[in-house]
N, C-alpha and C positions, 0 to 999 in steps of 0.2 A: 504494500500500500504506500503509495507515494505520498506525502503530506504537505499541503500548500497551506501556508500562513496565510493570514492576516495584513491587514498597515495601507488597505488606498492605494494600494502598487507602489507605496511609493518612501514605507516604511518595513519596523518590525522584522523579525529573522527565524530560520528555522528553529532557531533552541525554544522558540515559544509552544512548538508540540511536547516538549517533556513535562510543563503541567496541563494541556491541553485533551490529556487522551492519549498520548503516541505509547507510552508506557503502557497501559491497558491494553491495548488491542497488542502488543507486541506477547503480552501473560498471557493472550488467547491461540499464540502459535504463528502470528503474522510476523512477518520483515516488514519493519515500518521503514519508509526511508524519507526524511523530510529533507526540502532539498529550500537553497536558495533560488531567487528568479532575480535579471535586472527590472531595475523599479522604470518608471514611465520618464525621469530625470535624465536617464541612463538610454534608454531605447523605447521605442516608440511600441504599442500591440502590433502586429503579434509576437516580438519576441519572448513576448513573457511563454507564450506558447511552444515556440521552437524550444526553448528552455526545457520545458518539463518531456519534449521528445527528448531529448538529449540524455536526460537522466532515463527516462523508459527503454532506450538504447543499450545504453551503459550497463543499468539490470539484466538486460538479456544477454547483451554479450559476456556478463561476469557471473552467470544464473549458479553455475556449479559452484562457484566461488561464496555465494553467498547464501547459498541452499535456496536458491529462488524456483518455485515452478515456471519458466516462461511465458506460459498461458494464458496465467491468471495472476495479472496485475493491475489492482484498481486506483484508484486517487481518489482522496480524499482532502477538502478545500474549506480553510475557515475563512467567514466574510469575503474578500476582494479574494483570495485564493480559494472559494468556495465557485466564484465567476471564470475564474482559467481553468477551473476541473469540470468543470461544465461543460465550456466551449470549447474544451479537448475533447474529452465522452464525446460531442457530436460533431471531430472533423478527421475522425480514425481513415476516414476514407480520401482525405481532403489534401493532394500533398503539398500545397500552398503553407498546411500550416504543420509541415512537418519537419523542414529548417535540416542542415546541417550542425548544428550543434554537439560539438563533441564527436565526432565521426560514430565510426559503428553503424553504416548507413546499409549495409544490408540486413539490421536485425526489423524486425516490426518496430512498427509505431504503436499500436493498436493499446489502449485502455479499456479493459472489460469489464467493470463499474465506477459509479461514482458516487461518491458522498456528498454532500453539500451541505453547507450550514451557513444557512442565511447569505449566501452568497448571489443569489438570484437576481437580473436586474433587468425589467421590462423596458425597454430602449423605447418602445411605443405610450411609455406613462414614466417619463423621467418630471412631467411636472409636477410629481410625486414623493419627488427626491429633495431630500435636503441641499440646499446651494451648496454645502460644502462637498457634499457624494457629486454632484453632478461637476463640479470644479474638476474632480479626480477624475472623471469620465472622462471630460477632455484634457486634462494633459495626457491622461494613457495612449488618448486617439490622435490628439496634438491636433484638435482644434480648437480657436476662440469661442465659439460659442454654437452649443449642442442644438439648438433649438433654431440654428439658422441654416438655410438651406445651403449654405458650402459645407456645413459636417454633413452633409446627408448620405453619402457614399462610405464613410467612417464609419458612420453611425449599421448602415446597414453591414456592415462589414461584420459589424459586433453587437448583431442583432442572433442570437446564439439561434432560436427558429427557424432564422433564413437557411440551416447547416442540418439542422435535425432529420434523420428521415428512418426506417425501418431498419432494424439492424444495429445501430449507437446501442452506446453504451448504455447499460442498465443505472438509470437514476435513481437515489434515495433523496429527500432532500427534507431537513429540519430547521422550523422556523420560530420564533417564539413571537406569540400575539401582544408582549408588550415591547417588540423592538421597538426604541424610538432613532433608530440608524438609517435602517431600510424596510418600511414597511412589509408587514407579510404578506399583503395582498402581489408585491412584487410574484413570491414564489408562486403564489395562485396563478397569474400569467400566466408565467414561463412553463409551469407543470402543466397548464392545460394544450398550452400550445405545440409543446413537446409528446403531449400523448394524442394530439389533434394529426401528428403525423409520424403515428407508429411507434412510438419510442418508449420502452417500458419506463415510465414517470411514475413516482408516488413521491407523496407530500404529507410529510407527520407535523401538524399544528402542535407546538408544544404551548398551550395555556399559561400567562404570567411569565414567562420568560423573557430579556431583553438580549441584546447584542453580546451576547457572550457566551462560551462553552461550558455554561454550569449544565446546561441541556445534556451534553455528552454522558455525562457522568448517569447524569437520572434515567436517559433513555439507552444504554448502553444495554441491554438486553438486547434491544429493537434491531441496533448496532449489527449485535453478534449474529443475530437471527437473518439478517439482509445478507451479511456477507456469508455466512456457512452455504445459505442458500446460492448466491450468483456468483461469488466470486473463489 
């Protein structure tokens, strides 16, 4: 299980999965492997993508080394790193967003589930979004402003639906109903529009919950039970 942080793309580092979960799923028999990504300062979307090819690579090509099954490797993404594991899970097919990074370019790309936490972000209802979430929008996409028709091509670029189709990655995805970061109507979107075209979607409303992985811990049965099942 790949592990994608946290931070706006533009913060935050992998060591934030060792109180986040990555130790727990690691007790349950899993190779966690949390990886860095460049932030949106650094490189423009979708590098952050080629990124996590690079490391899915790397696990395949080092599988024996690491006791990996090469198969079955999924990703798992909190917040803004809950949004690249996403829109990885549905470009497995897509080789645009599968980069050179790190060579090892004959192994697979392919991610065969995906976790999500609160990462979710409907590009069609960003007037939804806090100024500050949608600021990070565009510097990830590096443009002035989201809502004017010169981001429009950006925008659909990273419009995660427009990519979705029969086959992607099997999605879990956990929201809590008192984020005040990213609304959870967000993950409603993107869950329905992703199962609108074939994509095995589910969406666990965690009640009371805000912007953070206390969720992980409480629903961590649910966790166990997604992944034994698909991945």
């Amino acid at each position: 299980i790949i592990w994608l942080h946290g931070g706006g793309w533009i913060s935050e580092t992998k060591e934030s999965a060792e109180i986040n979960g990555a130790f727990e799923l690691a007790e349950l028999g899993y190779v966690v492997v949390p990886i860095d990504y460049r932030f949106s300062d650094v490189a423009l979307f979708p590098a952050q993508i080629h990124d996590l090819r690079g490391a899915i690579r790397f696990l395949r090509a080092n599988a024996v080394t690491y006791n990996i099954i090469p198969g079955r490797i999924g990703a798992l993404g909190v917040s803004s790193g809950g949004t690249l594991a996403l829109f990885a899970g549905m470009t497995n097919d897509e080789p645009a967003y599968w980069g050179n990074v790190g060579g090892n370019l004959e192994q697979s790309n392919e991610i065969k589930t995906v976790l999500n936490f609160f990462g979710s972000v409907s590009t069609s209802h960003l007037d939804e979004l806090s100024v500050s979430k949608v600021g990070k929008i565009e510097s990830l996409l590096g443009c002035e402003d989201a809502f004017m028709p010169e981001c429009a091509d950006e925008l659909a670029e990273f419009t995660v639906e427009n990519h979705s189709n029969v086959g992607d990655a099997i999605v879990e995805t956990y929201h809590g109903t008192a984020d005040n970061e990213v609304p959870y109507s967000h993950s409603k979107y993107v869950t329905q529009a992703l199962k609108h075209d074939g994509v095995q979607a589910k969406l666990t409303l965690t009640p009371g919950y805000v912007h953070e992985m206390s969720m992980f811990f409480d629903y961590l049965p649910k966790v166990k039970s997604f992944l034994k099942k698909n991945l």
